[in-house]
N, C-alpha and C positions, 0 to 999 in steps of 0.2 A: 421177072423179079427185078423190081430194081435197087442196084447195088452202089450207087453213086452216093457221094456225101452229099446233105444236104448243100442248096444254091443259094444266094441271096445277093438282092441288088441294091449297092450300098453308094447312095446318092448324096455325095460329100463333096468339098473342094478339095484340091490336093492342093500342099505348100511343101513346097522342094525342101526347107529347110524349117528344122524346131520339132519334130515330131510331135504334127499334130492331124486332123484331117488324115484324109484315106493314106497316110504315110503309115499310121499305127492300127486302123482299121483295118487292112491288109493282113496284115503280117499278123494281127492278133486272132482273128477270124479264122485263117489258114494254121494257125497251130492249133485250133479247136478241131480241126476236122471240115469245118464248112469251105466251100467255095464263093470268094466273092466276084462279081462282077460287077467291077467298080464303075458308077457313072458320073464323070466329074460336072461339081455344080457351076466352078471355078477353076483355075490353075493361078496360082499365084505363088511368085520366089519363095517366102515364108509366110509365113501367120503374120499375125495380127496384133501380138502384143509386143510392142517393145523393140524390136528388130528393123528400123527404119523406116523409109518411103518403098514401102515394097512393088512389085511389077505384080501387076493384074491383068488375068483375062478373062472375062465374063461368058459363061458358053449355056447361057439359056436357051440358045436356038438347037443345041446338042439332046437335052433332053426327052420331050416327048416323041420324034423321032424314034428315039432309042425303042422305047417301050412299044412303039408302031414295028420296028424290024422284031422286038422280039416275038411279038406276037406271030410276025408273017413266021419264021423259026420253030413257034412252038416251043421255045423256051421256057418248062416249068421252074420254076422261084417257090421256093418255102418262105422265102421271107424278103421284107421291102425296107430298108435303113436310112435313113436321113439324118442328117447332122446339119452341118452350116450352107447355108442358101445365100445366094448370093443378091436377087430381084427377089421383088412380092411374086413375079409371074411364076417362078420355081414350087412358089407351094401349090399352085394350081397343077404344077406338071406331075407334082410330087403324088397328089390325090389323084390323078391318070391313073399313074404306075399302081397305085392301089386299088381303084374301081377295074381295071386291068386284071387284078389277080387278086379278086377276092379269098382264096384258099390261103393266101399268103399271110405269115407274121406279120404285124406291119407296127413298127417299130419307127418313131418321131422324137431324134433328140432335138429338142426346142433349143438351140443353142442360140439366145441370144447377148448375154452380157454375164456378168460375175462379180462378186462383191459391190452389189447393190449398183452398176453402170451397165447399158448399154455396152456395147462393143462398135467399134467408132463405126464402123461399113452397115449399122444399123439404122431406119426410120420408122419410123412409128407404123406408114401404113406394109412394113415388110414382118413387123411385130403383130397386127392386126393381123394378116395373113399366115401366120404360122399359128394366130388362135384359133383360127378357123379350119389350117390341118388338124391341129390333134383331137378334133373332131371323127373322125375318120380313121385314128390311131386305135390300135389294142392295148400298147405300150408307148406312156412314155416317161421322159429322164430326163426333168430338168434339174439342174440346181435349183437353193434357194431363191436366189434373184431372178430364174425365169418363169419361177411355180408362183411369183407375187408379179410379175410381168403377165402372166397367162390370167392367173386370177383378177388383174384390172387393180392391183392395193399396192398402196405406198409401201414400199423395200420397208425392214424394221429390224435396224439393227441392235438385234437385243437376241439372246437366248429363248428359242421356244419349249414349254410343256409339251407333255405326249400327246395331251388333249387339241394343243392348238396344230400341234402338228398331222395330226388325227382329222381336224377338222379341214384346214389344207387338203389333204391328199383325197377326201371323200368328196369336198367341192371340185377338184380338177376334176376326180372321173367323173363327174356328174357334164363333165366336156364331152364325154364319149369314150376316152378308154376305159379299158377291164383293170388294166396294172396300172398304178400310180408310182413310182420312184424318186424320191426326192433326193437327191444328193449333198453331202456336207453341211450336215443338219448338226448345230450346236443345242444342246438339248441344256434346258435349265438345271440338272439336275449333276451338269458338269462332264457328260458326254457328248464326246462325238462321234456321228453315224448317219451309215444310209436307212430312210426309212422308206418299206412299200406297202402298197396297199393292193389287195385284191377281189374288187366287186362282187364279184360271184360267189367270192365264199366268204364275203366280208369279214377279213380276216388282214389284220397291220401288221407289220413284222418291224423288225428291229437286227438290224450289224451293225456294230458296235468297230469302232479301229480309234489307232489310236492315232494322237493331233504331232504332226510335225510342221514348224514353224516358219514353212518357207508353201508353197504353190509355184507349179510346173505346167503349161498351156499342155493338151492334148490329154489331160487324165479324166476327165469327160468322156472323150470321145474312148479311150480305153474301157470306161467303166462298162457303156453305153453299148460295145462289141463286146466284153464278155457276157453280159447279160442275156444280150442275144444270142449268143454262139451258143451260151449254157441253158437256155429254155429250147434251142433248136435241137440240141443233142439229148434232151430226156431231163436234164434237171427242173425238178418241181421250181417255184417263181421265186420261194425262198430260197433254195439253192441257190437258184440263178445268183442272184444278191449276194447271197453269201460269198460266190466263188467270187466273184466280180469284186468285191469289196476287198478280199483278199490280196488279187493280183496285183491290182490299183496299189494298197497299202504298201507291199512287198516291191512296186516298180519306183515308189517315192522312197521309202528306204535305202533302198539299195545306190538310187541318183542321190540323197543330199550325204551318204557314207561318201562319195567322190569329191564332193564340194563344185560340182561343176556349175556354169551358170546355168541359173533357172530358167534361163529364155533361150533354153537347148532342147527343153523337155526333159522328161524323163529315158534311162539308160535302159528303153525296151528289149535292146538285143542281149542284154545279160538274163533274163528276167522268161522268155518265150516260153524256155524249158518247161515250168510250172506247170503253165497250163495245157499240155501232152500227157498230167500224171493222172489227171482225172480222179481225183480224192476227194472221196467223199466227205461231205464239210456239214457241222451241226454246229456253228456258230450264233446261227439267228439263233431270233428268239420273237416273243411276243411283243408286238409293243403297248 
């Protein structure tokens, strides 16, 4: 019988400082229950936004490797996570780790930019190649700006309909995933929420939260590990969402009550508790 929590290979860069990257991936995963084994894409001082000339180290040569010991190991993974890539060559190594273990969740957050930019350590053909992962993804998570990045259309910044956002999320999966999750979707209608989609039972959902007037680097990459943690442990894919939408909401909360700078991230370590309590959440809805 096996009694272990589920395992999951979480292919991210680490940044020592800002809680972003497998700083929050870690620690958010392991209060779900899951185990991560974290594969760094990169190490670098901090992130990427705002925080100076940071120190990089690119460790593409780290990856496939890995995925070749764990095979010799016999290491089973329920699940495969990706976040920020550092080369175009990481997304080839990325779809390894996944033809590697097909039984495996395999979870693609497209992270490449945010309110409508690139993210500076971004090129086009490293944007090209992450279209060509979430091909090969069941899930993925981008925001706005990577869901019109992945779909090849001009950023538009304006409020969308359910309908155009409906139509977004059923052209990604037509990329290849099952789930679609759009993140920080301003809806015409004067809300804001995550919206997902799911193929199989074509069927939209809708979370709803509410708008606070600042952004914090790494609540992505939170959203992105509750999602996953809560489809790995039994939550149905609106769950997932739901919970994920929650903790996110409740970890911005709780950071701009502090007034701390925003290019610290969000105050995870007040925040973990939550998601131990495992409560059952009916917040979605239809979209």
């Amino acid at each position: 019988m096996n009694n272990r929590p589920p395992r999951v290979a979480a292919i991210h860069a680490l940044a020592g400082f800002g809680r972003s990257s497998l700083a929050v991936v870690i620690p958010t995963l392991s209060a779900m229950g899951v185990q991560v084994c974290p594969i760094p894409t990169a190490v670098m001082s901090t992130h990427t936004g705002g925080l100076g000339e940071l120190v990089h180290r690119d460790l593409s040569d780290y990856i496939y490797p890995t995925v070749e010991h764990y095979q010799r190991l016999s290491v089973d993974l329920e699940g495969i996570y990706s976040g920020f890539l550092s080369r175009p060559s990481q997304a080839g190594d990325m779809k390894s780790f996944i033809s590697a273990y097909p039984d495996a969740l395999a979870v693609v957050d497209p992270v490449m930019g945010d309110h409508g930019k690139l993210y500076r350590t971004y090129t086009p053909e490293l944007v090209e190649q992450i279209r060509l992962l979430v091909q090969s993804a069941a899930v993925i998570t981008p925001n706005l700006t990577e869901a019109y990045l992945l779909l090849g259309e001009t950023y538009r910044h304006e409020p969308l309909t359910r309908q155009q956002l409906k139509s977004m999320m059923a052209r990604l999966s037509e990329l290849g995933p099952r789930y679609v999750v759009i993140t920080g979707a301003e809806l015409a209608s004067g809300e804001c929420a995550n919206v997902g989609y799911d193929r199989r039972q074509n069927a939209y959902w809708c979370v709803n939260y509410d708008y606070v007037p600042t952004s914090y680097p790494g609540t992505g990459d939170i959203f992105a590990s509750v999602l996953t943690g809560a489809m790995l442990t039994g939550d149905s894919f609106p769950m997932a969402m739901d919970r994920a939408t929650c903790f996110v909401e409740l970890a911005i909360k709780t950071t701009f009550s502090y007034g701390t700078d925003t290019r610290y991230g969000v105050m995870l370590e007040k925040c973990l508790g939550w998601l131990t309590h495992r409560e059952v959440l009916t917040n979605y809805q239809l979209l």
